[in-house]
C-alpha positions as CSV (number, residue, x, y, z in Angstrom):
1,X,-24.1,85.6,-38.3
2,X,-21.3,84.2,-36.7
3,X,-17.9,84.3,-38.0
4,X,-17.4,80.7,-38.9
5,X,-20.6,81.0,-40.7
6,X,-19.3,83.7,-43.3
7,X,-16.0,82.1,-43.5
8,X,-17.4,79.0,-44.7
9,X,-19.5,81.2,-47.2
10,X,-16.6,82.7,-48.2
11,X,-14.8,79.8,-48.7
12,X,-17.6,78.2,-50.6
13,X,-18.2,81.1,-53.4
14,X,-14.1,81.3,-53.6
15,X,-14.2,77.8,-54.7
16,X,-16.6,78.1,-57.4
17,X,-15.0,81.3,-58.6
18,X,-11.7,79.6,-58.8
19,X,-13.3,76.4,-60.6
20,X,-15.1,78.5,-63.3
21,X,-11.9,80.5,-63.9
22,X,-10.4,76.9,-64.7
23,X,-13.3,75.7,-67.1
24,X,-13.2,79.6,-68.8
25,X,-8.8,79.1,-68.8
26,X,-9.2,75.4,-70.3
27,X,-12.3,76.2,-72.6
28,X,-10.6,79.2,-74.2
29,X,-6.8,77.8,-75.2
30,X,-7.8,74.3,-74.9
31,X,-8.2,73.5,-78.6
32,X,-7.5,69.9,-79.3
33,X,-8.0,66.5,-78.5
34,X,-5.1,65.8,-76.8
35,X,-5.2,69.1,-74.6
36,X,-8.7,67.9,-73.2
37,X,-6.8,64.9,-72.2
38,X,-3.9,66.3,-70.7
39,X,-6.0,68.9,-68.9
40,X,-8.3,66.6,-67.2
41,X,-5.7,64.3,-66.2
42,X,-3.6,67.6,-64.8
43,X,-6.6,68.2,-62.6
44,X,-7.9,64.7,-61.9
45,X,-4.1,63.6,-60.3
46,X,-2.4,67.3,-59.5
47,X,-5.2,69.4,-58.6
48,X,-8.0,67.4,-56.6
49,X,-5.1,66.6,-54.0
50,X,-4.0,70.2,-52.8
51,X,-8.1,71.6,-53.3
52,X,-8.7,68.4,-50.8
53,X,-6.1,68.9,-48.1
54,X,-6.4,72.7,-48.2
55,X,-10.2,72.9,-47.8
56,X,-10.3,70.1,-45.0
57,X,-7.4,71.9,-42.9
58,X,-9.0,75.3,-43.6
59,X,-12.9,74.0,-42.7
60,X,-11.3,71.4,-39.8
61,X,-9.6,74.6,-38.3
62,X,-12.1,77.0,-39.0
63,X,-14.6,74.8,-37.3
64,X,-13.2,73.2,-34.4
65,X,-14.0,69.8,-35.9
66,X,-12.2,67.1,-38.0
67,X,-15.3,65.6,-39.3
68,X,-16.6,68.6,-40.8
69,X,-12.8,69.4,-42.4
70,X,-12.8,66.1,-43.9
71,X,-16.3,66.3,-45.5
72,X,-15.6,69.5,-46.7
73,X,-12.8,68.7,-48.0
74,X,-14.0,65.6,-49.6
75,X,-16.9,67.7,-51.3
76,X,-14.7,70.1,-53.1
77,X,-11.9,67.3,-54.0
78,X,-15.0,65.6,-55.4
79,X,-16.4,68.4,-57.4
80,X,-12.8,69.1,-58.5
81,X,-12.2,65.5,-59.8
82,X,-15.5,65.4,-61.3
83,X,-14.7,68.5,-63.5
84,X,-11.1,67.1,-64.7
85,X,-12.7,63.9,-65.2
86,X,-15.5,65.9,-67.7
87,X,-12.7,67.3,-69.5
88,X,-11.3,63.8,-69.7
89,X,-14.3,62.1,-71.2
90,X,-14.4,65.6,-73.6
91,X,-11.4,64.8,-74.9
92,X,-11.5,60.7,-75.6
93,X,-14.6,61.5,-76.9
94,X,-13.8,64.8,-79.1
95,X,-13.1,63.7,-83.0
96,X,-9.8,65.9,-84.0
């Protein structure tokens, strides 16, 4: 295995870590409607951004290759924005 290989392991499995420390954080003192809303929009507009440009520089340097930074970095910002908008549609959705 080369080192770039287990880097970009690494760098995949810290991801998911960190996003299912966010559902567990948001699940557990996330109680009402309008705390769904306000969390999904927190991660939709403030979060997606700096998980997008820190992967792609990360993967772009780590690789040698801008192409690969900015898919990378497109497929965690997507996963990200994905989850906040989840929590979003939880929350217009939730009764009180």
């Amino acid at each position: 295995m080369e080192k770039v290989e287990v880097v970009e392991q690494l760098s995949v499995l810290f991801f998911f870590v960190f996003i299912l420390a966010l559902n567990w954080y948001i699940i557990k003192k996330m109680k009402g409607k309008k705390q769904f809303i306000l969390s999904g929009v927190a991660i939709m507009l403030l979060l997606t951004p700096f998980i997008y440009f820190s992967s792609a520089i990360t993967i772009g340097v780590l690789v040698g290759d801008g192409f690969a930074g900015g898919a990378g970095g497109l497929i965690f910002g997507l996963i990200t924005f994905i989850n906040g908008a989840a929590y979003l549609v939880k929350g217009l959705i939730q009764k009180t």
